[in-house]
C-alpha positions in Angstrom: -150.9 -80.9 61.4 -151.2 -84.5 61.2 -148.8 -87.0 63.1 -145.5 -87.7 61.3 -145.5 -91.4 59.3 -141.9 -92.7 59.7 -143.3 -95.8 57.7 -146.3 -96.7 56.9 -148.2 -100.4 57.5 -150.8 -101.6 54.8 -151.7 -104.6 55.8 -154.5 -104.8 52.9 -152.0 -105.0 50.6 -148.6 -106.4 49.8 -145.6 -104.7 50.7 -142.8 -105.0 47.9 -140.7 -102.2 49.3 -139.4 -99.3 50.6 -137.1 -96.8 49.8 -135.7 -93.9 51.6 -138.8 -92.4 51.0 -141.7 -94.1 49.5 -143.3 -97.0 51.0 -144.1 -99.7 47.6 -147.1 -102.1 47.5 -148.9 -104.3 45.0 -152.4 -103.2 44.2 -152.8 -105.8 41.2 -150.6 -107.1 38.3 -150.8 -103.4 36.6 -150.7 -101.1 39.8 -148.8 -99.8 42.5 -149.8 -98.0 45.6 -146.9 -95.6 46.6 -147.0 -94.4 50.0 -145.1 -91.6 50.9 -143.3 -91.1 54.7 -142.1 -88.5 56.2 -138.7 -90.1 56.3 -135.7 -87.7 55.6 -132.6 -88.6 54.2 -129.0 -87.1 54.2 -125.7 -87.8 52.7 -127.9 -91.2 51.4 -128.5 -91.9 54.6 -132.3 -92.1 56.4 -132.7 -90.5 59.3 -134.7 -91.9 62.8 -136.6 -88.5 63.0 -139.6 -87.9 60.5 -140.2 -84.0 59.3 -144.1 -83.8 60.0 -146.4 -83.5 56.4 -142.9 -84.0 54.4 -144.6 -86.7 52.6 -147.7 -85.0 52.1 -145.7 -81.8 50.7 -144.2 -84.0 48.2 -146.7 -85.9 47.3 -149.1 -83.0 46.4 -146.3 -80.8 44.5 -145.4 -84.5 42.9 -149.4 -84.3 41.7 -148.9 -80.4 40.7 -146.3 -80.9 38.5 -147.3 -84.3 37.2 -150.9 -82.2 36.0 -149.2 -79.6 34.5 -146.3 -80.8 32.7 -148.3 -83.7 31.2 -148.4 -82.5 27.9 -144.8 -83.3 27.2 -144.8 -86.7 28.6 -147.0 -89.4 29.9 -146.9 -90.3 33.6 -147.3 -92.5 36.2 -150.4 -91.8 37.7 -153.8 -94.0 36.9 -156.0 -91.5 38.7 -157.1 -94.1 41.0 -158.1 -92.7 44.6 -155.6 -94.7 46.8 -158.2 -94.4 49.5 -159.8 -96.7 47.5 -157.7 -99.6 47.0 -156.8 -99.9 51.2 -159.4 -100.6 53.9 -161.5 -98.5 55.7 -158.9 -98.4 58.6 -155.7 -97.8 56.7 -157.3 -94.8 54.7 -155.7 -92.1 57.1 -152.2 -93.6 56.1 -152.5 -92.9 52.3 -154.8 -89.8 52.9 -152.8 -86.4 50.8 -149.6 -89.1 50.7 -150.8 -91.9 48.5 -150.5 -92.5 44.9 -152.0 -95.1 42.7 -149.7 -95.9 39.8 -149.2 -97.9 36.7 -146.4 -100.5 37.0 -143.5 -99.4 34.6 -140.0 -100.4 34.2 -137.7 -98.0 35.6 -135.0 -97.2 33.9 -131.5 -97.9 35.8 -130.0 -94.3 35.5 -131.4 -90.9 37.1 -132.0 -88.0 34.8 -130.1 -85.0 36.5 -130.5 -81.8 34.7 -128.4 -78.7 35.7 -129.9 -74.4 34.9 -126.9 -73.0 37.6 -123.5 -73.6 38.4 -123.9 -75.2 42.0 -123.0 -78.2 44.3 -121.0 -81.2 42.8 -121.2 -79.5 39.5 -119.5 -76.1 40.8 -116.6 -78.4 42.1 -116.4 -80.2 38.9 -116.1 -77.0 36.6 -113.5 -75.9 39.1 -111.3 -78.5 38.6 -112.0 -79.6 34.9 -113.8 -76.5 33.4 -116.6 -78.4 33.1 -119.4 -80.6 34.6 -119.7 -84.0 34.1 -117.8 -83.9 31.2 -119.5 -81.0 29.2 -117.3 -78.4 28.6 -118.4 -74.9 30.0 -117.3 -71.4 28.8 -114.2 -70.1 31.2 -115.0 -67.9 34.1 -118.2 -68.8 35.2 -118.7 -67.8 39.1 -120.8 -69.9 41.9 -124.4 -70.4 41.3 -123.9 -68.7 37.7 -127.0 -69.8 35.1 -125.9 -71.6 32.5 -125.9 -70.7 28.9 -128.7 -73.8 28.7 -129.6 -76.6 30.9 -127.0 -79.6 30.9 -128.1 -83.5 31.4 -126.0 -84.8 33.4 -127.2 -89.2 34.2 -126.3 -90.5 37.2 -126.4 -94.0 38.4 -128.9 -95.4 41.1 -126.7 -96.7 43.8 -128.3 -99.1 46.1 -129.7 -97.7 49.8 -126.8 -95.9 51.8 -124.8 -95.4 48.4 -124.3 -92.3 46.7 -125.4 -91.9 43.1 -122.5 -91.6 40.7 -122.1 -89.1 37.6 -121.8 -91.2 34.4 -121.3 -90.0 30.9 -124.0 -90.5 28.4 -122.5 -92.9 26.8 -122.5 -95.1 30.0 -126.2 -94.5 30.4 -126.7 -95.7 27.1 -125.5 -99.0 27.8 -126.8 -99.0 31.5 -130.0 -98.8 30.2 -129.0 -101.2 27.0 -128.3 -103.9 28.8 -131.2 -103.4 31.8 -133.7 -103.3 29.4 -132.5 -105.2 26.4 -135.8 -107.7 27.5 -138.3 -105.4 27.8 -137.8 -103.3 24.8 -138.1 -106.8 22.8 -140.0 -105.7 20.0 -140.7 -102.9 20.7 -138.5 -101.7 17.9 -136.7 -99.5 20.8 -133.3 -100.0 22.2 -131.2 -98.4 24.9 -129.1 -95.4 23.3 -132.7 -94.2 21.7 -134.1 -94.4 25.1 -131.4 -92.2 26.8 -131.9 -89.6 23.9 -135.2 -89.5 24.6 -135.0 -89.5 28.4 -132.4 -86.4 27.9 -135.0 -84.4 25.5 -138.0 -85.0 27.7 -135.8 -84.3 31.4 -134.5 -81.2 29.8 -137.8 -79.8 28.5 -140.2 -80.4 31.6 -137.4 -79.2 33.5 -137.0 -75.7 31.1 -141.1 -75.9 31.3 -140.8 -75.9 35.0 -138.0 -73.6 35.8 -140.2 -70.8 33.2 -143.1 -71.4 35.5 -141.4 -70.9 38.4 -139.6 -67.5 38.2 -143.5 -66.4 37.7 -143.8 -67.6 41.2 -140.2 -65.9 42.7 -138.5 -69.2 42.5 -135.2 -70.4 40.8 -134.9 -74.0 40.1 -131.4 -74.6 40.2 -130.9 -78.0 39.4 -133.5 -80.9 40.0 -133.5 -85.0 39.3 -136.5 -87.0 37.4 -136.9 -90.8 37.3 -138.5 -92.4 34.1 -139.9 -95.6 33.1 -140.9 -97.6 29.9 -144.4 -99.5 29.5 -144.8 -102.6 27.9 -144.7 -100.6 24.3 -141.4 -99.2 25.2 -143.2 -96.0 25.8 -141.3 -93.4 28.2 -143.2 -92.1 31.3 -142.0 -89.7 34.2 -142.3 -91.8 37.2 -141.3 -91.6 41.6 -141.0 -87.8 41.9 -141.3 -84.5 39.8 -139.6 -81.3 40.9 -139.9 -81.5 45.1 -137.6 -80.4 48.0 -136.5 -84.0 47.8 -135.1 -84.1 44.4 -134.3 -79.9 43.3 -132.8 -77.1 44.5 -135.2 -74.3 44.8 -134.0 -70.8 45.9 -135.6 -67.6 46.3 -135.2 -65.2 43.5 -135.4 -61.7 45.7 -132.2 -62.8 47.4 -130.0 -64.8 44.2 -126.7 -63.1 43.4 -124.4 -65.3 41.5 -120.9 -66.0 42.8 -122.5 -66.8 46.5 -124.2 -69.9 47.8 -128.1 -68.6 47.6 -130.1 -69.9 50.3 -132.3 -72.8 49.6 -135.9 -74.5 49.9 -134.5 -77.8 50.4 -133.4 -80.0 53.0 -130.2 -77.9 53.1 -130.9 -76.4 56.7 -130.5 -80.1 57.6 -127.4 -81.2 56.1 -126.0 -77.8 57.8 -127.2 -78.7 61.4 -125.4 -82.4 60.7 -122.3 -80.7 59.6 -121.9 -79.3 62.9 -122.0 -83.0 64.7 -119.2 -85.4 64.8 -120.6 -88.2 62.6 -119.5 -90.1 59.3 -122.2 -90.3 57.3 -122.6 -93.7 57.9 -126.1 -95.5 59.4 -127.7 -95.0 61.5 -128.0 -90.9 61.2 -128.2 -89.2 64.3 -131.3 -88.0 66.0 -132.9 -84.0 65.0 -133.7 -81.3 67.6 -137.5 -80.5 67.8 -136.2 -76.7 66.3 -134.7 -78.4 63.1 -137.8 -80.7 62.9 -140.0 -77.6 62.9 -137.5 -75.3 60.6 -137.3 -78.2 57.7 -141.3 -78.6 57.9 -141.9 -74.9 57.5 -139.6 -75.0 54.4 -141.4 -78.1 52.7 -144.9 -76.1 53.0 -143.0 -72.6 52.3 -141.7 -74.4 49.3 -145.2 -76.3 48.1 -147.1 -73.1 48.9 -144.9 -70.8 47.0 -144.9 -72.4 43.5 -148.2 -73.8 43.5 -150.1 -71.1 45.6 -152.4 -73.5 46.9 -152.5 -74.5 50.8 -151.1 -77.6 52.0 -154.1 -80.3 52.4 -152.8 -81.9 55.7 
């Protein structure tokens, strides 16, 4: 196991940025490097203790899904070895974590797509009979699957925000008025986009959620990010299908009506819901037991649905 990255430091390169995940530098006027930490977030907010290989676990499940779900959408990836674009001395940093990618423009909206009845959207149906506005039949219990997968856009809220449901509608004009410039003629606008966006989030998520009950997983619910290239032309960008950004739970032990346990980093939002803090930076501190739990279910998770081993 390879020492935890709680931020990396190109110095070859510039650094445009970095998220509560994924460290962003320029590689030329058309690329990105994407470097990602072991950083862990909660309740939107980062924590000071990195989960060892966590970046490497999503990068490589990232790469697994990005390969095989290619053939319903163009991605990001150049296939560019980003040990190539650093020097020699900064190759360990982007070794099994880095990503050479083209330069899109995200779109201002995150595509949420929902196969069970869980989290936010369990508390929504509760209260309004459906989720985010789409109306569901009556009686459905917790973590029930859904007649069919449900799109449900949320808003990107800036760093130590949480994202925000929004109707379709909204995300229309969200992504109208982000992108009005750079779909100039393409012959593209906004609402098309979101259409499209919905299609393709709900058919590599359908594509992935098949795969994955081959593998004894359920994919509950998961996120994707997208972007357009100069053409207007949709790509799957950041992230596909990880920890990070699904719910994965173990099909042996799903009964609907209870709270299945999960792959995710839900073992760590249960250890902070036994502290006395507000959610509120700076996060506190994890034991060396939850660091070593929450690593063990990032590779669990990886090594499950791809059946390869962890390169770390």
């Amino acid at each position: 196991m390879t020492q935890a990255i709680f931020e990396s430091n190109i110095k070859s390169l510039k650094l445009l940025g970095r998220g509560k995940v994924r460290d962003i530098y320029a590689v030329d006027a058309d690329k990105l490097l994407i470097v990602t930490s072991d950083r862990l977030s909660a309740f939107d907010v980062i924590l000071p203790t990195p989960i060892p290989s966590k970046g490497k676990v999503l990068t490589q499940m990232a790469n697994f899904w990005f390969d095989r779900l290619a053939y319903i959408l163009p991605n990001q990836l150049t296939g560019i070895d980003p040990e190539s674009v650093v020097l020699p001395s900064e190759r360990e940093q982007v070794r099994g974590r880095g990503l050479v990618v083209k330069r899109l423009k995200p779109l201002p909206i995150e595509a949420v797509v929902r196969g069970y009845l869980i989290g936010s959207g369990w508390k929504d149906y509760q209260d309004t009979g459906a989720v985010c506005g789409i109306k569901l039949p009556a009686g459905l219990k917790l973590a029930a699957k859904l007649p069919a997968p449900i799109f449900t856009p949320a808003s990107k809220a800036e760093q130590g925000d949480h994202d925000e449901n929004i109707s379709y509608e909204q995300a229309q004009a969200d992504c109208g008025a982000a992108l009005a410039e750079a779909l100039q003629g393409t012959g593209k606008n906004g609402a098309e986009l979101v259409t499209q966006t919905r299609d393709a989030a709900i058919a590599l998520y359908s594509a992935a959620a098949d795969y994955a009950t081959t593998r004894g997983i359920i994919i509950a619910d998961t996120k994707f990010e997208f972007g357009i290239d100069a053409a207007g032309t949709l790509h799957l960008i950041d992230e596909a299908l990880t920890p990070d950004s699904s719910r994965f739970w173990p099909a042996d032990s799903y009964q609907e009506g209870k709270n299945p346990p999960s792959y995710d980093k839900q073992f760590v939002r249960d250890h902070l819901e036994t502290l006395t803090w507000n959610k509120t930076a700076p996060g506190p501190a994890l034991p060396a037991e939850v660091i070593a739990r929450t690593r063990d279910k990032y590779v669990e998770a990886y090594e499950a649905l791809t059946g390869l081993r962890l390169v770390d």
